[in-house]
C-alpha positions in Angstrom: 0.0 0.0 0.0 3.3 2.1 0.8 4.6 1.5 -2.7 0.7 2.8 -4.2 0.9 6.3 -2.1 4.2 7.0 -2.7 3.9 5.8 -6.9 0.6 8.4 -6.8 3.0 10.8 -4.8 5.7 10.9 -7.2 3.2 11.1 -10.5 1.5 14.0 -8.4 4.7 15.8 -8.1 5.7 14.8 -11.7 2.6 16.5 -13.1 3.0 19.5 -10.8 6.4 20.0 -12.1 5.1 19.7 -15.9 2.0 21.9 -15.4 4.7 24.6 -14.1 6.7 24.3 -17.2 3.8 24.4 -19.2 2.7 27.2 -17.4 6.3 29.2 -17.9 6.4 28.0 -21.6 2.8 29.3 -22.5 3.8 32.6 -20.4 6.9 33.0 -23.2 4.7 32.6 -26.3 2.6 35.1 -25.1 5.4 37.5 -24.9 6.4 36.3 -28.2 2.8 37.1 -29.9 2.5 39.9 -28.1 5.6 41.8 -29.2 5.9 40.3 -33.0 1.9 41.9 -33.2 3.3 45.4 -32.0 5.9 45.1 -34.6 3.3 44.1 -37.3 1.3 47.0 -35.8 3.9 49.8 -35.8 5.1 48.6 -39.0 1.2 49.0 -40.9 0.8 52.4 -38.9 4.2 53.3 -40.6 2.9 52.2 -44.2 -0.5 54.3 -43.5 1.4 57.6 -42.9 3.4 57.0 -45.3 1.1 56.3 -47.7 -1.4 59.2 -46.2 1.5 61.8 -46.9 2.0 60.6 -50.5 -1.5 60.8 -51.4 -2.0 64.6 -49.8 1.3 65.3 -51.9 -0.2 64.0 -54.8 -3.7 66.0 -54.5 -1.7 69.4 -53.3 0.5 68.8 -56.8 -2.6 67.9 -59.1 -5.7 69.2 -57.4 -7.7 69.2 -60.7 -6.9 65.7 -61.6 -7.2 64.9 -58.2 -10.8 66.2 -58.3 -12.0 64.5 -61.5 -10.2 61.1 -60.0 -12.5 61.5 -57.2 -15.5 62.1 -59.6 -14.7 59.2 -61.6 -14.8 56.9 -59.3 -18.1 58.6 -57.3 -20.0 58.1 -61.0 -18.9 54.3 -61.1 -20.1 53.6 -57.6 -23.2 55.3 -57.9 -23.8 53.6 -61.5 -23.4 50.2 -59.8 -24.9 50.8 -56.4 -28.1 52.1 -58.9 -28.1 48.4 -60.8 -29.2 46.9 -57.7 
């Protein structure tokens, strides 16, 4: 009966020992996702600036173009958003 308690004893502590690594190694990931998402973050906030000061560049340079552009595509969207 000795050899029973202390077998349950020892896969007890066993288990313990594994949930703790488990524990630590689930604790790392989340580091792990949670800094590479800030870097995908920052990097996509980058490309949105960047690409919001090329486009105001673009409109300041050619504002009549810019305008019919801007028509253009407000006559295609109405002329399918009527088909419906």
């Amino acid at each position: 009966m000795k050899a029973a308690s202390a077998h349950n004893q020892h896969g007890t502590d066993h288990l313990v020992e594994t949930a703790g690594r488990l524990k630590e190694d689930v604790r790392e990931l989340t580091g792990a996702v949670r800094d590479a998402s800030q870097e995908v973050y920052k990097a996509g906030r980058e490309k949105v600036v960047q690409f919001q000061k090329t486009a105001s560049k673009r409109i300041a340079d050619n504002p009549i173009q810019s305008v019919l552009i801007a028509a253009g595509f407000g006559f295609v969207a109405g002329f399918l958003l009527r088909r419906r």
